[in-house]
C-alpha positions in Angstrom: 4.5 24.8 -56.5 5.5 24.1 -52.7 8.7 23.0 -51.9 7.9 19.1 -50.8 8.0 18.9 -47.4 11.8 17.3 -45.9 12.1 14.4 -43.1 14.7 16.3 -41.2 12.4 19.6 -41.1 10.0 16.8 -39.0 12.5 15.6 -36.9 14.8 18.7 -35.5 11.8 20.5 -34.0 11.0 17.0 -31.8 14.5 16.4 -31.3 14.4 20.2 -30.0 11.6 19.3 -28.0 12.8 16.3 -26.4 16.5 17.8 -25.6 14.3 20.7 -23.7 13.2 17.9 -21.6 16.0 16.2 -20.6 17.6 19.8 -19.8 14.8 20.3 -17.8 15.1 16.8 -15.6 18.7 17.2 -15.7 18.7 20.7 -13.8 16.2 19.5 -11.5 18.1 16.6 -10.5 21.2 18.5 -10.0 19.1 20.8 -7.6 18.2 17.6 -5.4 21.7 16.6 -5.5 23.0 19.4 -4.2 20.4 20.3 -1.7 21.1 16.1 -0.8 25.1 17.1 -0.5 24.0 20.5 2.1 22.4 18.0 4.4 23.7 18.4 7.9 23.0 18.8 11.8 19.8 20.4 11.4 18.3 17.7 9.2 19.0 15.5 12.0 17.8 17.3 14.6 14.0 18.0 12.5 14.2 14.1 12.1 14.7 14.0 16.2 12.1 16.7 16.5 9.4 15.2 14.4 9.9 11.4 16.0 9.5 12.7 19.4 6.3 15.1 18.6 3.7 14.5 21.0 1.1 16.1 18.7 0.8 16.3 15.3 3.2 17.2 11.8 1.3 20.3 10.1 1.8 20.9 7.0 1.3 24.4 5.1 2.4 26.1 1.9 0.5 28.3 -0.3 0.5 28.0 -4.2 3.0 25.5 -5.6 4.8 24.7 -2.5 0.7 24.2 -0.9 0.7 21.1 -3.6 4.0 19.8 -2.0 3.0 20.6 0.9 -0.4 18.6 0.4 1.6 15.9 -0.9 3.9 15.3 2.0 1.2 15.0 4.5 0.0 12.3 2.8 3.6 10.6 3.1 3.6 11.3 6.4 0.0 10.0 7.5 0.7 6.8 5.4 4.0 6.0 6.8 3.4 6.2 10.3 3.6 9.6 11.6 -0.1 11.1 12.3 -0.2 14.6 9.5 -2.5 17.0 8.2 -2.3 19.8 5.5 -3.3 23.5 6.6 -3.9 25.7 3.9 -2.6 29.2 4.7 -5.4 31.6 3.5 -7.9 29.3 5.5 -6.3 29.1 8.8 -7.2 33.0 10.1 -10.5 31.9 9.5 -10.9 28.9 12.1 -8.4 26.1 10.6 -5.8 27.3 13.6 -8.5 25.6 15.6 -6.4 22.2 13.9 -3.0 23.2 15.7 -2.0 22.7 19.0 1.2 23.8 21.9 2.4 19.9 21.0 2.2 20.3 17.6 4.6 20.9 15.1 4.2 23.0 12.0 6.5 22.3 8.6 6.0 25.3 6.8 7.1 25.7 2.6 8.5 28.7 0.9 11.0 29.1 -1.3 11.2 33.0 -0.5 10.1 32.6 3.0 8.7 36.0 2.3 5.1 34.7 0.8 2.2 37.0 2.4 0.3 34.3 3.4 3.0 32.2 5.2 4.5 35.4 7.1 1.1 36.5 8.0 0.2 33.2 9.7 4.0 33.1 11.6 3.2 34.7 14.9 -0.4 33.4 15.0 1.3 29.5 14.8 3.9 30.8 17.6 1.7 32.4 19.6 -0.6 28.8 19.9 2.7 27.4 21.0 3.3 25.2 17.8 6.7 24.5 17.2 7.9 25.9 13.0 10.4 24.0 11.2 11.1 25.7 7.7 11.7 24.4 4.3 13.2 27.5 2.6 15.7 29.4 1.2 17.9 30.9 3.8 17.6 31.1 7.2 17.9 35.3 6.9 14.2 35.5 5.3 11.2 36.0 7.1 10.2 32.5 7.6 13.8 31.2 8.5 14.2 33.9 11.7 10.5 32.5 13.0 11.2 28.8 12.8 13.3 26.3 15.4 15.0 24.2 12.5 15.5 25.9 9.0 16.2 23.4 6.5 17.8 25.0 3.6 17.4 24.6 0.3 19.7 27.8 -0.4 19.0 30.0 -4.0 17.7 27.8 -6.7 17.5 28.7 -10.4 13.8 27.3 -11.7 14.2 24.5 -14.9 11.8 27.4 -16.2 13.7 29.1 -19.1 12.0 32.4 -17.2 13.1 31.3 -14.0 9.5 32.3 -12.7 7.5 28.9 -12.9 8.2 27.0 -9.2 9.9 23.9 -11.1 13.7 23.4 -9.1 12.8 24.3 -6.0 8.9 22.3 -5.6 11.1 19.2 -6.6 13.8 20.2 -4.1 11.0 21.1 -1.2 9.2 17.7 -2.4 12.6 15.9 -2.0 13.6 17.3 1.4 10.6 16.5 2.6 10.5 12.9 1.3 14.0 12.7 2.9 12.0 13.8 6.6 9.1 11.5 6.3 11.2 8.5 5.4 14.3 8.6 7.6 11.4 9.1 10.7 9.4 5.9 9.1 13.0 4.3 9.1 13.9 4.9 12.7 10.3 4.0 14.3 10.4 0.8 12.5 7.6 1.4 10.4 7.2 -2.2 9.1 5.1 -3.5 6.0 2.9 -4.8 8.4 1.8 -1.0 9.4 1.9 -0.1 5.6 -0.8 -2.7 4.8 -3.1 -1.2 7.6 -2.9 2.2 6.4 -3.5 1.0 2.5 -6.5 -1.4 3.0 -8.0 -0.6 -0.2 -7.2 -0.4 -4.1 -3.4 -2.4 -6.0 -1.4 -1.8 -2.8 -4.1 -3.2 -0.2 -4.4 -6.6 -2.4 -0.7 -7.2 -2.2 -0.6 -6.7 1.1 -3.3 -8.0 2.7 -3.4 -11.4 4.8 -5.4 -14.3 3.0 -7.9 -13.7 7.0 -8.7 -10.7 5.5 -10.1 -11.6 2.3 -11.3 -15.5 2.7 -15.1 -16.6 3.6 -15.1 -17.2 7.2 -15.8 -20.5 8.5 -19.2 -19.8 9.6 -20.1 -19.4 5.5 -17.8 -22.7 4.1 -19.2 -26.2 4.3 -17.4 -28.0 6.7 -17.9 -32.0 7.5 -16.3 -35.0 9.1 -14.6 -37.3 7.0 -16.2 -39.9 9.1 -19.7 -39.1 7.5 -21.2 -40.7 4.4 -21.4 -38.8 0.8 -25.3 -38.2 1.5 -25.0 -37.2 5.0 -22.6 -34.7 4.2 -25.0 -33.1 1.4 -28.2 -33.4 3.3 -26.7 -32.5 6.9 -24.0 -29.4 5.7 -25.6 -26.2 4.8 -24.6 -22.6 5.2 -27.0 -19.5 4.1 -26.1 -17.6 1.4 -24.0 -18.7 -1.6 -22.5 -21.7 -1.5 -18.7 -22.5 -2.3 -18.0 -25.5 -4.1 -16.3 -27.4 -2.2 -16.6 -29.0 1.1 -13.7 -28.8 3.6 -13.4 -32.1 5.5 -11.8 -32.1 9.1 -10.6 -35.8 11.0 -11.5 -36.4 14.5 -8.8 -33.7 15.7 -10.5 -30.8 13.4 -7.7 -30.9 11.1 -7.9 -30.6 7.4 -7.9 -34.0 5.9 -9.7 -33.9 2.7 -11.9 -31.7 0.5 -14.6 -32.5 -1.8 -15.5 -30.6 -4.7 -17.7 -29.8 -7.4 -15.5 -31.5 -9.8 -15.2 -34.6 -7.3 -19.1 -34.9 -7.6 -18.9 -34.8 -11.5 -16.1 -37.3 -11.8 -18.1 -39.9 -9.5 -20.9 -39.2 -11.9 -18.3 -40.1 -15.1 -17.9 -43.4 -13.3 -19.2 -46.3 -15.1 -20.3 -48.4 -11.9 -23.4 -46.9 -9.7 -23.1 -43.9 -7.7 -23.5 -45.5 -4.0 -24.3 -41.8 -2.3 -23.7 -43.6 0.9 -20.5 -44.4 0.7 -18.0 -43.0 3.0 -17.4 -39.8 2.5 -13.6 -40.4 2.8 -13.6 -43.2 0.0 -13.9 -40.5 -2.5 -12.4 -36.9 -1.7 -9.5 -35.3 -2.5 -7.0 -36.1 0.6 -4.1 -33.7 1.4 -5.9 -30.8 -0.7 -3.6 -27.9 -1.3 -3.7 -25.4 1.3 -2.9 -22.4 2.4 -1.8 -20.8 6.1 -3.7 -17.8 8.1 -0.3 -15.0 7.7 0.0 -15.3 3.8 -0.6 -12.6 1.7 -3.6 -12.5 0.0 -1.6 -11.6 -3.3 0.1 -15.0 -3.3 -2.5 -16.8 -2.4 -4.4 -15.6 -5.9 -1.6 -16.5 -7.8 -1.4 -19.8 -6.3 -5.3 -20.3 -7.4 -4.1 -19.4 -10.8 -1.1 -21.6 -11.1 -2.4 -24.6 -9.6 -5.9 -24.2 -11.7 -7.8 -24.7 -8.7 -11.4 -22.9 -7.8 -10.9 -23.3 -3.7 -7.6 -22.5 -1.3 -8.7 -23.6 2.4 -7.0 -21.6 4.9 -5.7 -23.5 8.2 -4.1 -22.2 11.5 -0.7 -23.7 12.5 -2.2 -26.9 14.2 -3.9 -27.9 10.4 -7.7 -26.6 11.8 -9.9 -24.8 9.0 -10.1 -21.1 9.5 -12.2 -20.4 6.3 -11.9 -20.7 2.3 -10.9 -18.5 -0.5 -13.2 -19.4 -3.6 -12.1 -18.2 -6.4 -15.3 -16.7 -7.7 -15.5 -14.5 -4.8 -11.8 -12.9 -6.1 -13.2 -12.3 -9.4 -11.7 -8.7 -9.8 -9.6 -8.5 -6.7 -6.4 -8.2 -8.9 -6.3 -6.3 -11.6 -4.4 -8.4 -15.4 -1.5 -7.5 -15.7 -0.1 -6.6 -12.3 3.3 -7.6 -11.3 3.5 -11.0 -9.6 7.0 -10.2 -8.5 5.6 -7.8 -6.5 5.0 -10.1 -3.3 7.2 -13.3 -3.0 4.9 -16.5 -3.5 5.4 -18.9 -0.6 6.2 -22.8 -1.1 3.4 -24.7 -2.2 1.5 -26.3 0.9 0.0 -30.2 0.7 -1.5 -31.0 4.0 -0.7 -34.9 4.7 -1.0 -36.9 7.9 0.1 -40.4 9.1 -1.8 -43.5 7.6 -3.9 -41.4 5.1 -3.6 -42.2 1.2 -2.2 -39.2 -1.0 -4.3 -37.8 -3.9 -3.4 -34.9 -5.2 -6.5 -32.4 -6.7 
């Protein structure tokens, strides 16, 4: 008979496995910490260099240090600085045609030896591009062609061969983080720019303005609170679907009322006739809860949500109707779940004006 099988000859192998792991993180952030700790003059000056580029930041690395490579022209483009990615192998067969006298070209090797990066050297100096190196040592190849070497010195790899690109992608990927962000920094990249470069997907819907995402006027029922209950219904129309409420403005275009679907039903509750032409300002909601043109669309949801109501107007400074969120055209705009922390919720807006009865929706 087999020997049963004991708890601890379960447990050591994962324990083994997840010590490998931390090793692994821990090596690599000790990497990044030192190549943080080497940072000097020439960091400062590729930060100087890369502000003041008239052109554009090139990116190119082959294998491993490609991905990063990849990967940081994204950063860039998204944080304000106008990058592409230019893959080694394909630039001696027409991608140079992407790089120009103005531009300037970060290049990625841990050797600076790579066949592919030293082969494309002169051909990127000879088009006038300016190199700025992420590598080992300004001795190899690649450090005597560029202007700016930033080094990342001689790295041992978390791989327990020391092959596998592991230390030095995460120090290239770091350095390179540090160049995209200190420029964003300086040029006063603002969250403002971040929203327009992330319109769509979780980041876009937290930073978008409540302008972008409402129905605009031209599609919302808007009336004057000086009408009656039936000319309001039989004189307001808009094509397409409607919304459910009705915005109602005073004889300065201001927001003075709303009516809504669940006004209509509680007149209908009413145990004394439904006089349809009544005033229509006898019976809607008066200082409705609003919401300005500037907040962010993210807040704006929540604020459907917490206050359980179906319709948010939207108002310029002055009070005047700018358009509507209805909640049944956000259905899906944000996914469960995400973090309402994310975007601070402004103060809860009641629109009130002098002499007018307050009734809360």
């Amino acid at each position: 008979m087999s020997s049963p099988i004991r708890q601890h000859d379960i447990v050591s192998p994962r324990l083994a496995w997840i010590e490998q792991g931390q090793a692994t993180i821990r090596h690599e952030a000790e990497v990044m910490l030192r190549v943080a700790d080497s940072l000097d003059e020439r960091f400062a000056a590729a930060v100087d260099m890369i502000q003041n580029c008239q052109g554009d930041i090139i990116l190119s690395g082959i294998g491993k240090a490609g991905h990063v490579a990849t990967k940081l022209a994204a950063t860039f483009a998204s944080t304000g600085t106008r990058a592409h990615f230019l893959h080694p192998a394909e630039a001696i067969h027409g991608d140079l045609g992407r790089v120009g006298d103005r531009d300037i070209v970060l290049m990625l090797s841990q050797s600076g030896e790579t066949e592919e990066i030293v082969r494309l050297l002169p051909m990127v100096r000879g088009l006038g591009a300016t190199i700025i190196a992420i590598t080992s040592s300004p001795r190899n190849t690649l450090g005597k062609a560029a202007s700016i070497v930033l080094e990342l010195g001689g790295i041992v790899e978390a791989c327990p061969l020391n092959l596998a690109p592991t230390a030095s992608t995460a120090a290239m990927l770091a350095m390179g983080d540090a160049l995209a962000m200190t420029v964003s920094q300086h040029r006063g990249f603002r969250q403002e720019d971040f929203a327009r470069y992330h319109p769509g997907g979780s980041l876009g819907r937290k930073l978008a303005f409540v302008e972008e995402k409402m129905r605009p006027l031209a599609e919302c029922r808007v009336a004057s609170d000086q009408l009656s209950l039936r000319e309001v219904f039989r004189k307001v129309r808009v094509s397409g679907r409607r919304t459910g409420a009705v915005m109602l403005t005073d004889e300065n275009g201001r927001l003075s009322g709303i009516f809504t679907d669940s006004d209509l039903a509680r007149l209908f509750e009413r145990d004394e006739p439904l006089d349809i032409d009544c005033p229509i300002a006898s019976v809607m909601t008066r200082h409705p809860k609003a919401t300005f043109a500037g907040t962010r669309f993210q807040a704006a949801l929540h604020r459907l949500a917490d206050d359980k109501i179906s319709e948010l107007p939207v108002i310029d400074a002055d009070g005047r109707p700018l358009g509507m969120l209805d909640v049944t055209d956000m259905v899906g705009q944000l996914p469960p779940g995400e973090p309402e922390e994310d975007v601070a919720d402004p103060p809860a807006l009641t629109i009130r004006f002098p002499n007018q009865d307050q009734r809360e929706a």
